[in-house]
C-alpha positions as CSV (number, residue, x, y, z in Angstrom):
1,X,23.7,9.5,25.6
2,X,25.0,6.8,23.3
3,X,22.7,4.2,22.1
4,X,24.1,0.8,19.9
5,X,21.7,-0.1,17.2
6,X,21.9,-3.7,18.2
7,X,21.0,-3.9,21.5
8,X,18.2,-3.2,23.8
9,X,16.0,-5.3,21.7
10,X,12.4,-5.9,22.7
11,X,11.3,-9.5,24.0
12,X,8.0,-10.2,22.4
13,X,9.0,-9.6,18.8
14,X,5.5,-11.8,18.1
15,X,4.9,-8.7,16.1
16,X,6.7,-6.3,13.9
17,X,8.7,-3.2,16.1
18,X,8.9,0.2,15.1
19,X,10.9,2.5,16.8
20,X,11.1,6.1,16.1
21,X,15.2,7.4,16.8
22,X,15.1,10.4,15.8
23,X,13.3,12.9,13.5
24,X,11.8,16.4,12.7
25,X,8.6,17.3,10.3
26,X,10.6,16.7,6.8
27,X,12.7,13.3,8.4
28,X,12.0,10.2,11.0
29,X,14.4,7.4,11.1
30,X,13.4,4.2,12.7
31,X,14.1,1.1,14.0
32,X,12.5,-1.8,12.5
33,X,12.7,-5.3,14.3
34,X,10.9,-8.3,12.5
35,X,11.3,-11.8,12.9
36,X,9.1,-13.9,10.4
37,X,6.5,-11.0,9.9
38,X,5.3,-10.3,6.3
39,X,2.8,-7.6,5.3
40,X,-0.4,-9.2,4.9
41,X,-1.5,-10.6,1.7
42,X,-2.7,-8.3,-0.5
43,X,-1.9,-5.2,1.3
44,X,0.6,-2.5,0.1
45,X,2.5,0.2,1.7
46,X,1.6,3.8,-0.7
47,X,3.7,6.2,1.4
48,X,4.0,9.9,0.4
49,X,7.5,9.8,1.5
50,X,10.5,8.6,-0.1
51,X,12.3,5.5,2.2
52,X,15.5,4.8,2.4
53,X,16.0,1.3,3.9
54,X,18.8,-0.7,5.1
55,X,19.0,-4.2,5.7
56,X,21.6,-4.8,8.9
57,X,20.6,-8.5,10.3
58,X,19.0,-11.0,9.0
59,X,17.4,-11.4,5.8
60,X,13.4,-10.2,3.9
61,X,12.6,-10.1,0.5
62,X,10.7,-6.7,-1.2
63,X,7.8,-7.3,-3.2
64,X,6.7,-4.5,-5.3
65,X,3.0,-4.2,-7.1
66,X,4.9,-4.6,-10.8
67,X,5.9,-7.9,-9.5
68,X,9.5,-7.3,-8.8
69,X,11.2,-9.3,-5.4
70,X,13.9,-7.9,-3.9
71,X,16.2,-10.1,-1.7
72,X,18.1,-7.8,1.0
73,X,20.8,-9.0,3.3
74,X,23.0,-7.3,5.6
75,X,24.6,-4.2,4.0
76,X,21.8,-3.9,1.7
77,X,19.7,-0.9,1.1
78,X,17.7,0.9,-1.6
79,X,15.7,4.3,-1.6
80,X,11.9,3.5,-2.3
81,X,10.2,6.7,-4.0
82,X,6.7,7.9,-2.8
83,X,3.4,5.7,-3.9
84,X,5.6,3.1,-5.2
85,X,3.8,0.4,-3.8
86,X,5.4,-1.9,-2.0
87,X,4.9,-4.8,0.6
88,X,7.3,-7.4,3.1
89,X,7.2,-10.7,1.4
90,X,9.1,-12.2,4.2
91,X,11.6,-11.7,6.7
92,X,14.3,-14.0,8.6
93,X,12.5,-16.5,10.8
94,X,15.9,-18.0,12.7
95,X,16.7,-14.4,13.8
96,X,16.1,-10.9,14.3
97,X,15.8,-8.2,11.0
98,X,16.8,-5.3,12.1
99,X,16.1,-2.4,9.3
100,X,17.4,1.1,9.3
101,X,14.7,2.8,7.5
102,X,14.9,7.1,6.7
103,X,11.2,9.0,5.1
104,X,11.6,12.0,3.8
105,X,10.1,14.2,1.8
């Protein structure tokens, strides 16, 4: 069955989505939806995984613990290596961000 990235979004985005698409024991790819949620001050993902994140609506900005923001807009993407700490600063407020994100080991 074919799925579009795009639609069949949630509702109640009053908090951040996750959606699993697909995956096996070394690889999940998800679905993030956000609109205005930021990780909460003074926590940081530490993931064993590497991330591969893409940015395909919206807008958020990256902060990492060295102090380093990272402004992502549509068509942006970076690979985040395991325990490099990392947190949302912020994400699009007047619209959906919808994030393509790939773990793996």
């Amino acid at each position: 069955m074919v799925h579009n990235f795009f639609s069949d979004l949630p509702a109640d985005l009053s908090a951040e989505v996750f959606e699993k698409l697909a995956g096996n024991h070394n690889v999940t790819i998800e679905r993030i939806i956000s609109h205005g949620q930021s990780t909460p001050a003074g926590q940081w993902y530490d993931q064993t995984q590497h991330e591969f994140v893409m940015l395909l609506k919206g807008e958020a900005t990256l902060a990492f613990e060295r102090g380093e923001l990272v402004v992502l807009t549509p068509g942006d993407y970076l690979t985040i290596l395991p325990h490099q700490k990392h947190r949302v600063a912020s994400t699009s407020t007047h619209s959906e961000t919808l994030w393509l994100a790939v773990f793996y080991d």
